[in-house]
C-alpha positions as CSV (number, residue, x, y, z in Angstrom):
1,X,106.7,108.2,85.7
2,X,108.6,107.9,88.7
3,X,110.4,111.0,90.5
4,X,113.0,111.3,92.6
5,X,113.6,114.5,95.2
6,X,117.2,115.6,96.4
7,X,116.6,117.9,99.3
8,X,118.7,120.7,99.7
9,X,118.5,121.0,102.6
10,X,116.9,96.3,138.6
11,X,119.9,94.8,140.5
12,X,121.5,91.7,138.9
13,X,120.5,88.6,140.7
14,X,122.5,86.6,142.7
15,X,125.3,84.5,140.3
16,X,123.4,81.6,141.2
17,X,120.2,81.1,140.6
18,X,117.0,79.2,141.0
19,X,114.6,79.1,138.7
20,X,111.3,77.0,140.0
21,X,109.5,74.9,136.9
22,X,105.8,73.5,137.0
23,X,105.0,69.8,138.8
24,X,105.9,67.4,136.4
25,X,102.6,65.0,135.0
26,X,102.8,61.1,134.0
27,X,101.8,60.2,130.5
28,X,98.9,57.7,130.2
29,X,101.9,55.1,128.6
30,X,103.9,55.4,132.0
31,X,100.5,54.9,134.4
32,X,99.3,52.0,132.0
33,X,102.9,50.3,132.4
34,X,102.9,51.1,136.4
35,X,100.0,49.6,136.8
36,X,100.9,46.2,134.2
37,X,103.3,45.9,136.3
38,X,101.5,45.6,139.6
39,X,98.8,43.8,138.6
40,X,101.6,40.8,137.2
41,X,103.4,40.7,140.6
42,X,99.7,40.6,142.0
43,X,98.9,37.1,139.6
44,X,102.4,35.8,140.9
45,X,100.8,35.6,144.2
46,X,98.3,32.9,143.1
47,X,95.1,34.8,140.9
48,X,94.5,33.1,137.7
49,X,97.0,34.6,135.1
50,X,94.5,34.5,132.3
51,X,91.9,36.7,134.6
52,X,94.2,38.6,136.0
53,X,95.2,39.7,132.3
54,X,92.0,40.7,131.1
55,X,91.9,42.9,134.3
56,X,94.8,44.4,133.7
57,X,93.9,45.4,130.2
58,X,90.6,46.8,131.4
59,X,91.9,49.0,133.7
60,X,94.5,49.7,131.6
61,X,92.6,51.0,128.9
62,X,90.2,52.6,131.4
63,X,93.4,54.7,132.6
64,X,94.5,55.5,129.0
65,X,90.8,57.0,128.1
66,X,91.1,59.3,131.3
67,X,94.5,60.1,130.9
68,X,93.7,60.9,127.0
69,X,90.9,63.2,128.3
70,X,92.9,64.6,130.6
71,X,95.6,65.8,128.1
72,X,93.4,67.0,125.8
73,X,91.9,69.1,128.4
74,X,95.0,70.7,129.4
75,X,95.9,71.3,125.6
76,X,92.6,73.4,125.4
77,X,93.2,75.4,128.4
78,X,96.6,76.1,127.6
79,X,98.0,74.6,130.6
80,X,100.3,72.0,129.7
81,X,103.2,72.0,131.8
82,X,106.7,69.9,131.3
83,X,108.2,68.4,134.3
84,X,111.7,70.0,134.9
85,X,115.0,69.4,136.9
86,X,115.8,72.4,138.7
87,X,119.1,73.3,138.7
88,X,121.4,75.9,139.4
89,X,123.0,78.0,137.2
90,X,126.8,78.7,138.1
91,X,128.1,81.7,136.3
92,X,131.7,82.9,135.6
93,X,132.9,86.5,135.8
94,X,132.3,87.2,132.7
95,X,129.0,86.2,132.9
96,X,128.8,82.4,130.9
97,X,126.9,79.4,132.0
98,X,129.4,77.2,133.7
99,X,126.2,74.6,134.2
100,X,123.0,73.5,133.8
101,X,120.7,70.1,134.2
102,X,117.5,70.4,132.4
103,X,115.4,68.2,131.3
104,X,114.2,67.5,127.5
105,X,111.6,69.3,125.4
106,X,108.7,67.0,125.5
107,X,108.0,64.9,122.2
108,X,103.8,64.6,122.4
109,X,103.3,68.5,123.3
110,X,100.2,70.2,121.5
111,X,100.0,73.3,120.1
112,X,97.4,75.8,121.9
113,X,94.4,76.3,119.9
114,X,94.7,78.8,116.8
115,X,91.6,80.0,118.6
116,X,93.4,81.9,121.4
117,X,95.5,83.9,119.0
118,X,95.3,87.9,119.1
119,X,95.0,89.3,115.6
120,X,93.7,93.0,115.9
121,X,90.6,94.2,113.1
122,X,91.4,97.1,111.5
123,X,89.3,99.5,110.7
124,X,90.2,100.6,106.8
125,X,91.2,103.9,105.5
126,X,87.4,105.4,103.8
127,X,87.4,107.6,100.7
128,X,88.4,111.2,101.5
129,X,86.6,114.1,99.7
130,X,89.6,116.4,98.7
131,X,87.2,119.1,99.5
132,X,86.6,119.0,102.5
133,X,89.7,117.0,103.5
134,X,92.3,117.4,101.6
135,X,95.1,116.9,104.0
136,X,96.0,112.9,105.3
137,X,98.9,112.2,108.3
138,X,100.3,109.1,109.4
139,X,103.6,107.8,110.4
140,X,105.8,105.5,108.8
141,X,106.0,101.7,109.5
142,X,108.8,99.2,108.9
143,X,107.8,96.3,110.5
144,X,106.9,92.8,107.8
145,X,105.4,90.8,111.1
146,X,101.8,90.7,109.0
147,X,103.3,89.3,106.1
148,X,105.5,86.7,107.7
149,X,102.3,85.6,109.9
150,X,100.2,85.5,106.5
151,X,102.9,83.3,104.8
152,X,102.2,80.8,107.7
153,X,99.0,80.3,107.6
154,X,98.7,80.4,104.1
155,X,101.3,77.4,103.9
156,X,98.6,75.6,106.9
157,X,95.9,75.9,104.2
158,X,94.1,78.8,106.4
159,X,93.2,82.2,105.4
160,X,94.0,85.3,108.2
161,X,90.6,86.6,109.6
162,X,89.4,89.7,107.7
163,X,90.1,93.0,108.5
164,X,93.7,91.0,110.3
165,X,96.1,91.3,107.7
166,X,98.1,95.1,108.0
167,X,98.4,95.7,103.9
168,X,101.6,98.5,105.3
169,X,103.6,95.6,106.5
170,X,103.0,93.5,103.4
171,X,104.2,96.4,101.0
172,X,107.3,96.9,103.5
173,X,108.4,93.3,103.8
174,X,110.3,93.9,100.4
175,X,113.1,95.9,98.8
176,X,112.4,98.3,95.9
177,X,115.0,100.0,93.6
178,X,114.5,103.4,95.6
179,X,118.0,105.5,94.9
180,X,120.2,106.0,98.1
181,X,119.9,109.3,99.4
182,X,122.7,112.2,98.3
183,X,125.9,112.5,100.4
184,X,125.5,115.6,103.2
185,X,121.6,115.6,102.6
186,X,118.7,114.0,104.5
187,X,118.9,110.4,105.9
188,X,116.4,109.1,103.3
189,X,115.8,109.8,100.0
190,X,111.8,110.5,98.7
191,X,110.5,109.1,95.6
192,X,107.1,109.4,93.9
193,X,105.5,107.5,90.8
194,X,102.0,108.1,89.8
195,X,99.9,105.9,87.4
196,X,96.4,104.2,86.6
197,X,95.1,101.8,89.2
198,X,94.6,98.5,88.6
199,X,91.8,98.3,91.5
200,X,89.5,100.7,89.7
201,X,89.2,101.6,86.2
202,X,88.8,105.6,86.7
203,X,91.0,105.8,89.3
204,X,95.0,106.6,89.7
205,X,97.5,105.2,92.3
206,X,100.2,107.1,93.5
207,X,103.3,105.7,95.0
208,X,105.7,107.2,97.8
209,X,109.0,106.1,97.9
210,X,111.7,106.4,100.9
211,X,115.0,105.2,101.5
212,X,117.4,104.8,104.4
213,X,121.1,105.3,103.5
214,X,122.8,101.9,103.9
215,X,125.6,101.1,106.2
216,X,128.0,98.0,106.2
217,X,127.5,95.5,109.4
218,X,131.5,96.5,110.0
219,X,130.6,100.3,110.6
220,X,127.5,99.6,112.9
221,X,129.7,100.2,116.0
222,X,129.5,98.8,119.5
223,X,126.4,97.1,120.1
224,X,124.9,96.7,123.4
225,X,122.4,93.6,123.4
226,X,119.9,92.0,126.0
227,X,118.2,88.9,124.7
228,X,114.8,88.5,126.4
229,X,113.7,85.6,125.7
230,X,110.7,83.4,126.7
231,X,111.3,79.3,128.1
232,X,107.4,79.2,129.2
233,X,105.9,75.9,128.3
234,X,104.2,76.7,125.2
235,X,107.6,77.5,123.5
236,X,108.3,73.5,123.4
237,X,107.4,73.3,119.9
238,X,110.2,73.0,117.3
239,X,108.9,76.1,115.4
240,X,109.4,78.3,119.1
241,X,112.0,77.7,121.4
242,X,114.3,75.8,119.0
243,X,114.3,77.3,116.1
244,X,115.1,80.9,118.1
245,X,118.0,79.7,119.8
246,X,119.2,78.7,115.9
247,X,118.2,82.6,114.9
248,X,120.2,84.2,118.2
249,X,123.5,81.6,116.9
250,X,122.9,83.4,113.2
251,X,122.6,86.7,115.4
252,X,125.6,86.3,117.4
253,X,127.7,85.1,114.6
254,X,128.2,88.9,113.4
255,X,129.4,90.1,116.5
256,X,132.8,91.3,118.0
257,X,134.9,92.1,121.0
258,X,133.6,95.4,121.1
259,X,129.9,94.1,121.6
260,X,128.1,93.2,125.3
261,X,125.2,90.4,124.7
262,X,122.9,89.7,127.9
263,X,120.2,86.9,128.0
264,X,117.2,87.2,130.4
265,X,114.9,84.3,130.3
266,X,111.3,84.0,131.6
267,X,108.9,81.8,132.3
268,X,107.6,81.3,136.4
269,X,110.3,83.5,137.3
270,X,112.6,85.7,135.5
271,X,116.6,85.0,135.8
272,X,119.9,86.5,134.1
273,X,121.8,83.6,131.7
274,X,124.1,85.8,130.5
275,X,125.4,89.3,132.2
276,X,127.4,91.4,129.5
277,X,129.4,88.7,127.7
278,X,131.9,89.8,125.4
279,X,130.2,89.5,121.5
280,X,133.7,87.2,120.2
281,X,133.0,85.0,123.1
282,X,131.1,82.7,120.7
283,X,131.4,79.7,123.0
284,X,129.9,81.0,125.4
285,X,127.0,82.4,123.6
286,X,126.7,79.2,121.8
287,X,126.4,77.5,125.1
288,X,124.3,79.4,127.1
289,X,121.8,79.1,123.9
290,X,121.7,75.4,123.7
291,X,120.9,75.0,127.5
292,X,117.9,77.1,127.2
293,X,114.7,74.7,127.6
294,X,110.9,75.5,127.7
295,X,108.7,75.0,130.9
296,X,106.5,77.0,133.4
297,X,104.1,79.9,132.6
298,X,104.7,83.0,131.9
299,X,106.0,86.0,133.1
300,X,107.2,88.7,130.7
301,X,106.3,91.9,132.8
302,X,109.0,90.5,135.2
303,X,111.6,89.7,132.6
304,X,111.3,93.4,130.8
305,X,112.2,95.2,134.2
306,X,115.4,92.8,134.5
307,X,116.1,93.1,130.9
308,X,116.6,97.0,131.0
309,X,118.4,97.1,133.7
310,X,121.4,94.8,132.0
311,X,121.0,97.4,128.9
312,X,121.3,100.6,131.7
313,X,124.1,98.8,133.2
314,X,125.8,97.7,130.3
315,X,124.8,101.1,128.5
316,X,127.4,102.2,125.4
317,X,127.3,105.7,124.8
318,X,126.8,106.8,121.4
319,X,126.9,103.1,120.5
320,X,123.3,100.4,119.5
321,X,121.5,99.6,123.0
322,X,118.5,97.3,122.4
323,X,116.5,94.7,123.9
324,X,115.2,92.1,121.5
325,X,111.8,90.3,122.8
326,X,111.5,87.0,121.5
327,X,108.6,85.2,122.6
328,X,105.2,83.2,121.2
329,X,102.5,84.7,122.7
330,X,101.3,87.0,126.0
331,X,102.4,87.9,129.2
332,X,99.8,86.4,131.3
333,X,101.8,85.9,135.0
334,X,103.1,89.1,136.8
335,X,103.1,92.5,135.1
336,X,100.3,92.4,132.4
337,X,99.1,95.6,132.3
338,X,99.3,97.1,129.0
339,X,99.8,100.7,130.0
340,X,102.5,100.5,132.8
341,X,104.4,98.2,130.0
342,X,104.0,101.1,127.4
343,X,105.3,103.7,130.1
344,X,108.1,101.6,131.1
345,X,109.2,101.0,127.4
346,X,108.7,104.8,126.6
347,X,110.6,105.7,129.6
348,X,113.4,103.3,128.3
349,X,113.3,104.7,124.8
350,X,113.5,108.3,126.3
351,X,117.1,107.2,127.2
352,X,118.1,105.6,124.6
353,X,117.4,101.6,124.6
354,X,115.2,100.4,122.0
355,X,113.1,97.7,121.7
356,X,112.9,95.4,118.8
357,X,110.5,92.3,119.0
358,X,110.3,88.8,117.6
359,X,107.6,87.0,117.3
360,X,107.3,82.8,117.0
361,X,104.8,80.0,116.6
362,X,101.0,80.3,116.7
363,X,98.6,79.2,119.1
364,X,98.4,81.9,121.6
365,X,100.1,84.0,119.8
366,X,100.0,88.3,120.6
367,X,100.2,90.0,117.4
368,X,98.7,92.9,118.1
369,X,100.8,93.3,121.5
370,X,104.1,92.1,119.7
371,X,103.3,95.4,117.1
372,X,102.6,98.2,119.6
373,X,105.4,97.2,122.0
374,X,108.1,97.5,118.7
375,X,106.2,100.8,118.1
376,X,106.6,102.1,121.3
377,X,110.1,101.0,122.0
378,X,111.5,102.6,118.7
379,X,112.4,99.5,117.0
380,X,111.0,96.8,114.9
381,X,108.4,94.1,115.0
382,X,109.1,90.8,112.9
383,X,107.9,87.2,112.7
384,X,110.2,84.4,112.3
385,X,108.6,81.5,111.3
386,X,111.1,80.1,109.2
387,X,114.9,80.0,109.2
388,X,115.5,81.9,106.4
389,X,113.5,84.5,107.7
390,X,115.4,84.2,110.7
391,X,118.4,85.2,108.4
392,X,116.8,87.7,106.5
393,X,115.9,90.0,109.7
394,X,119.1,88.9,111.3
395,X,121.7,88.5,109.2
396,X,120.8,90.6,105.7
397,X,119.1,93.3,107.1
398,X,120.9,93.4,110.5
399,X,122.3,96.7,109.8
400,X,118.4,98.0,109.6
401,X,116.8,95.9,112.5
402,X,119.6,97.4,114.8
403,X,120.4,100.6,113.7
404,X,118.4,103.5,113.8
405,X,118.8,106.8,111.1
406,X,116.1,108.7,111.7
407,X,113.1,108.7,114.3
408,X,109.2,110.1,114.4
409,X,109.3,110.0,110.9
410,X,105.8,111.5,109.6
411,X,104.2,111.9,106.1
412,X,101.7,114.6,105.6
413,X,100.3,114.8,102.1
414,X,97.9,118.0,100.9
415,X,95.8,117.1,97.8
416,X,94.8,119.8,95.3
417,X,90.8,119.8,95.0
418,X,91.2,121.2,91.8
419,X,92.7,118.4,90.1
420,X,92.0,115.5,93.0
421,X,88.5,114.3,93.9
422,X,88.7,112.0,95.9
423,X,91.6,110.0,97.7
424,X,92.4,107.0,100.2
425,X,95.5,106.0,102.0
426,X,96.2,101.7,101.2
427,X,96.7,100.6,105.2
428,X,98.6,102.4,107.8
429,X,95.6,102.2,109.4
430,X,96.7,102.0,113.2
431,X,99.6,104.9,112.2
432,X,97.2,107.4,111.4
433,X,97.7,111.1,112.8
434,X,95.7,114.1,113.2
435,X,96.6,116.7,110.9
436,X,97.8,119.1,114.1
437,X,100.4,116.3,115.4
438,X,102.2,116.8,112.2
439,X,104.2,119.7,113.4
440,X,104.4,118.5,117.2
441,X,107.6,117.4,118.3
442,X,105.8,115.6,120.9
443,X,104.1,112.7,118.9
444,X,105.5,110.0,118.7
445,X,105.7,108.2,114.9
446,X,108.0,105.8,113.1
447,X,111.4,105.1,112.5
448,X,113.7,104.0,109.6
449,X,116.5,101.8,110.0
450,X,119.8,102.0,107.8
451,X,118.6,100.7,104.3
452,X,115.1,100.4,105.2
453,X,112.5,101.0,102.7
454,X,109.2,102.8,103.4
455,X,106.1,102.4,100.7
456,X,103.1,104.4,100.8
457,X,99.6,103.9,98.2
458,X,97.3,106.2,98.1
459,X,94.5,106.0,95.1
460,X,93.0,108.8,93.7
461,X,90.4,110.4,91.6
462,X,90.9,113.4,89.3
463,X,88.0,115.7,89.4
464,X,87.2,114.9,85.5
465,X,86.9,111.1,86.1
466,X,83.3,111.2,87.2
467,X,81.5,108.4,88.8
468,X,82.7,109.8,92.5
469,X,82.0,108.4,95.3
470,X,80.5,110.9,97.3
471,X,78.0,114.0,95.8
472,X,79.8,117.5,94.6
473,X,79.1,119.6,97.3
474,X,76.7,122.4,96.7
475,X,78.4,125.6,98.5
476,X,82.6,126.2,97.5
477,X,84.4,127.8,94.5
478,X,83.2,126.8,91.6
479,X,86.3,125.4,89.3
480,X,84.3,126.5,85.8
481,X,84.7,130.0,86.7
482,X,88.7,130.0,87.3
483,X,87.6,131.7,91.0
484,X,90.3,129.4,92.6
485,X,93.5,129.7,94.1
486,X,94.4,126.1,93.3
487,X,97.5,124.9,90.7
488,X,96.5,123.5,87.8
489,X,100.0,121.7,87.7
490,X,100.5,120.0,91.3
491,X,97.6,117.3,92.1
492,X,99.2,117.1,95.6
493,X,102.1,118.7,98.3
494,X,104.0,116.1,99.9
495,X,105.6,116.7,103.5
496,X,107.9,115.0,105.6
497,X,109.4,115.7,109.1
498,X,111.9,113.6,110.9
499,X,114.6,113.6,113.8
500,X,117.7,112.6,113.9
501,X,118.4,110.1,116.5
502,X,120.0,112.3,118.9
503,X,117.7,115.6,118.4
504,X,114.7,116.2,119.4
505,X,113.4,118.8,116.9
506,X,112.4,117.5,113.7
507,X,113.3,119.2,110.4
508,X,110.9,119.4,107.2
509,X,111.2,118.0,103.7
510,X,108.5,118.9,101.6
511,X,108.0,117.9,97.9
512,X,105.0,119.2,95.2
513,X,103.8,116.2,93.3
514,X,102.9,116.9,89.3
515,X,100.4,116.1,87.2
516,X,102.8,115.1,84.2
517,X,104.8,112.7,86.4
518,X,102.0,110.2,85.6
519,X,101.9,107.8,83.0
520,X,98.4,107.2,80.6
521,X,99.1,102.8,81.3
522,X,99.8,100.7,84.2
523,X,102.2,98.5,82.0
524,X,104.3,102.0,81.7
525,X,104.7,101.9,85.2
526,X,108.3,100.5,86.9
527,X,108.2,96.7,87.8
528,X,108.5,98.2,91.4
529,X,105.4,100.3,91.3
530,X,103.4,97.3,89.5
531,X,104.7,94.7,92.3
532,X,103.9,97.0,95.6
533,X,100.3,97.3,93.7
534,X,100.1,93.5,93.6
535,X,101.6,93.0,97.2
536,X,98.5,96.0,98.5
537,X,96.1,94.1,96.1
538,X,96.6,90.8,97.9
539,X,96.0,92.2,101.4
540,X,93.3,94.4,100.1
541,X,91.3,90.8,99.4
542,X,92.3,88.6,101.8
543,X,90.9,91.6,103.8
544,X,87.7,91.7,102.1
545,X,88.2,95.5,100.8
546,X,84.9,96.8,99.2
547,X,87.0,99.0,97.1
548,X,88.4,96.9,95.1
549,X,85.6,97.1,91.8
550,X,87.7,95.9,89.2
551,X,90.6,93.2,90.9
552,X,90.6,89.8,91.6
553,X,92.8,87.2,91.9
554,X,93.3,86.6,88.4
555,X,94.4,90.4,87.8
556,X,96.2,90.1,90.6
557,X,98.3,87.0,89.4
558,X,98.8,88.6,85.9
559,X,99.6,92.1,87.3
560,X,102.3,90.6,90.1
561,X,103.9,87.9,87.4
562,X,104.8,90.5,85.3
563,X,106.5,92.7,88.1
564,X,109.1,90.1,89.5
565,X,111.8,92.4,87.9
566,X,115.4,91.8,89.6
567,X,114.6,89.3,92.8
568,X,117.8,87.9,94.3
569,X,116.5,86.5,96.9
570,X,113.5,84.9,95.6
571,X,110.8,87.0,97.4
572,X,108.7,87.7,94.9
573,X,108.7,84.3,93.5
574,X,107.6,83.3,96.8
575,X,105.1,86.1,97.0
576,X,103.6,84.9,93.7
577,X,103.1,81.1,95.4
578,X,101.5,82.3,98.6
579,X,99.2,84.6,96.1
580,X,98.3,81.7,94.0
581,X,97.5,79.1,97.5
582,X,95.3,82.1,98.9
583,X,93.3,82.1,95.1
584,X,93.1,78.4,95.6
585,X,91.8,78.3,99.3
586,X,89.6,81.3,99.0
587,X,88.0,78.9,96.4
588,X,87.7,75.7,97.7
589,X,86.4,77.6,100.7
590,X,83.7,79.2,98.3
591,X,82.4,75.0,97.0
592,X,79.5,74.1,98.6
593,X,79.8,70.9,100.6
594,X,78.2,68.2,99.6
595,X,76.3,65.8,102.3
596,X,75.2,63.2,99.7
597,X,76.8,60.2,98.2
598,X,77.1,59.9,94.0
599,X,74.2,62.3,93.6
600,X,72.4,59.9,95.4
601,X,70.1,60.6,98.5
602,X,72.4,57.9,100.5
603,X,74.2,59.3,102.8
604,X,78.3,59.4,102.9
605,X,80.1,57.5,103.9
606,X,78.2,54.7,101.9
607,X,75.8,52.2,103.8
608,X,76.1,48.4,103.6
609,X,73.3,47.5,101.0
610,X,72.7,44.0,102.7
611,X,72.7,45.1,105.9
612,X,72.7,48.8,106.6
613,X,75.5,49.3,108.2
614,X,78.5,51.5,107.5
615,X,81.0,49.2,105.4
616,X,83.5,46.9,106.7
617,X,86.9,46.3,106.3
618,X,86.7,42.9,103.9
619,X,90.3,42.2,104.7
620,X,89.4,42.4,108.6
621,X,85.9,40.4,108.0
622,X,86.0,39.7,112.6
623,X,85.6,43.5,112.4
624,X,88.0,44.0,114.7
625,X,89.5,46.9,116.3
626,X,92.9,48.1,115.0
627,X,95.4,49.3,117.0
């Protein structure tokens, strides 16, 4: 049964600028013609052509095997570099690109090994005794970057390390039918739904529910934007560099006069594009986006520092001031420590610019840094690996991703350990709180954009279910005897504080949580509850949860196919394919591989039986090498 609660209550650089790029590198195609070419005017000078030729092809291929190794090399230290005209960058008053020479992405560049990416373990939630601690804190969390990464690998064939995937971000990557939140009354609305688990047999799962009040792009106000963005080498690829500048256009698209838009690129150096264009100027956003090309290292301490200055010079008083970070990895030039990064962004926050990252590509890929820094900076952390996601974040929930309705928004919930046994919080691992920081205006916690969704799982035990997890403790009231000062009606107390964006003392909503909400069967339950289970089931086992006694995939697949309910967009559907390729690669991962040929003791591949050699090409019987 679900319920719903109304409460009642930096200087800017020179206009020109020079921005330095790495020494440029010949291909092993370029030195192998170069040197073709001297060792023919060399046999024009009288050597024998025909031994000349065979020379030449020696060397030649000599020179292509070093080059080769060369390349692959750089590739697995990260260090390829693209060679790069540079070129000023005139700008006009109003701060467009009047020119640029640069030279083209690279068509051969490699991806850094998938090795090098940063995906943080997390540690999960245990089961709570509601005895002895009946109260669990955290902060909310809007960001989907988890999910978004997951869908990529999945769609690679790859499964995310264990422990990787953040189950919070999965449940908050989609929408659920949570009511708007009454005229005149908090920001958000609270809902709760409480039912039987699907994990467990014996067990219950209790949903919370909040909702951002919505607000149309056209009453967003002025918006003051600084688009950091990062050119470094490894952002070549067509999933980086190219398919952000497409995701900034989509951006840019819903602007007007009234908005400022700033771009800061780094790489070797850090440089101002753009300086406070006007937000209709679409040609010249357009522009100064489709000169940007990849090259150098990286330097994203640097580009930060320049970046907020632009927002503090730009600054729109009770209007949207954010820098959006849009990059593919970590800062590893310049500026790099973690903590004078955090204190600059805090500082930052303190006055009112947020920070809202963007995350692309994999390879050496920061997700763990990409997370904290949106944390930190009192925005929002997503993943853009496709287009349409880069219209999702951008375009349909623009209003949410820029727009800010409440901040430090923290859940406190007080279980009843005469009804509740046992308890644990599904995810929100890195956003838990100590019960004290609840009621301190001084920690820090999440925020909710306008329409934002929060979910929340937390399973359960009632006291009668048996088969707990931990022993009954031997000292305390006993419940037999009545000797309690425990409801028999409320399993649980739900609290909330919050701030609106411009206070800075947070007001309380607080809710009790019945025992009759709940419904006897799962299937009762609203399509909404029954697909946020799925969507926490999923990450649950592609973590390798040991809670999980009674799930797998194929309760999984039944359980989220009947729960697709109203889905516009498609997201569920699309939820249900990456479900089923993660059933499928978990088992082909699980066959054992086979080192023998036809249940044979031969060996594969299969010998020659005349001769005992590995099997030839009959069509190229010379055995000769194919190019």
């Amino acid at each position: 049964m679900k319920t719903q609660y109304s409460p009642k209550t930096v200087s800017v650089p020179d206009p020109t600028l020079y921005l330095q790029w790495g020494n440029g590198i010949p291909s092993a195609t370029n030195t192998a013609a170069l040197l073709l070419v001297a060792v023919s005017l060399t046999a024009c000078g009288g050597k024998g052509v025909e031994v000349e030729h065979r020379q030449a092809e020696q060397q030649a291929e000599q020179r292509n095997q070093e080059a080769s190794q060369r390349q692959a090399e750089m590739r697995d230290a990260a260090k390829v570099e693209m060679a790069r005209v540079a070129a000023p960058m005139q700008m006009s008053s109003n701060g467009a690109v009047m020119g640029m020479s640069i030279a083209p992405m690279p068509r051969d560049y490699a991806a850094i090994p998938l090795a090098q990416n940063k995906f943080e373990q997390q540690v999960q939630n245990g089961i709570m005794v509601a005895g002895e601690i009946p109260v669990s804190t955290f902060s909310i969390d809007v960001d989907t970057g988890s999910y978004a990464t997951l869908r990529r690998m999945l769609r690679e064939g790859r499964l995310p390390e264990k422990g990787t995937v953040r189950v919070e971000e999965m449940l908050n990557y989609f929408a659920y039918d949570y009511p708007l939140p009454a005229k005149n009354a908090a920001p958000f609305s609270v809902t709760t739904e409480l039912a039987p688990s699907p994990y467990n047999d014996d067990m219950m799962l209790l949903r919370i529910g909040l909702k951002g009040y919505d607000l149309p792009k056209s009453q967003l106000g002025a918006s003051n934007l600084v688009f950091l963005l990062d050119v470094s080498g490894s952002m070549a690829s067509v999933d980086k560099l190219p398919l952000l500048q497409t995701a900034l256009k989509l951006l840019t698209a819903q602007l007007s006069a009234h908005d400022k838009v700033s771009i800061v690129v780094y790489a070797g150096a850090a440089g101002v594009v753009l300086d406070g264009a006007s937000g209709n100027d679409t040609q010249t956003l357009i522009y100064a986006l489709e000169q940007l090309s990849a090259g150098g290292s990286t330097n994203g301490g640097q580009g930060i520092t320049q970046a907020y200055q632009l927002a503090k010079k730009h600054f729109i008083p009770n209007g949207i001031n954010r820098v959006i970070l849009a990059t593919d990895g970590d800062f590893n030039v310049g500026v790099t420590d973690f903590d004078d990064l955090i204190a600059l962004i805090e500082k930052e926050k303190d006055h009112g610019i947020g920070l809202t990252t963007l995350g692309f590509g994999l390879g050496n890929y920061n997700d763990q840094l990409m997370e904290q820094l949106a944390d930190k900076g009192n925005g929002n952390y997503a993943y853009i690996d496709t287009l349409n996601e880069a219209r999702k974040v951008l375009v349909d929930e623009l209003s949410s991703t820029l727009f800010t309705i409440a901040k430090d928004v923290k859940v406190q919930v007080e279980f009843n350990p005469a009804l509740v046994s046992e308890y644990r919080l599904i995810g929100y691992e890195n956003r838990a709180l100590a019960r004290e920081d609840f009621n301190n205006d001084k920690v820090d916690a999440g925020e909710i954009g306008a329409g934002h969704t929060v979910t929340a799982l937390y399973e359960l035990r009632y006291v009668e279910a048996g088969n707990r997890m931990n022993d009954k403790l031997r000292y305390g009231v006993d419940a037999q005897t009545g000797q309690e000062k425990y409801s028999r009606e409320e399993i649980a107390f739900l609290k909330l504080r919050y701030k609106l964006p411009e206070q800075t003392q947070s007001q309380l909503l607080s809710y009790p949580i019945r025992l009759d909400q709940s419904v006897k069967q799962l299937e009762q339950a609203s399509d909404d509850f029954r697909f946020a289970a799925a969507v926490a089931g999923l990450g649950q086992l592609l973590n390798g949860s040991h809670y999980l006694h009674q799930f797998d995939y194929a309760q999984l697949s039944q359980l989220a196919r009947s729960a697709l309910g109203d889905d516009p967009f498609g997201y569920r559907h699309e939820f249900v394919q990456l479900m089923e390729t993660a059933a499928a690669i978990e088992q082909s991962n699980q066959l054992p591989i086979k080192k023998t040929f036809d249940g044979s003791d031969k060996s594969f591949p299969p010998q020659d039986k005349r001769y005992g050699e590995p099997m030839r090409d009959k069509s190229n019987p010379r055995n000769e090498r194919l190019q």
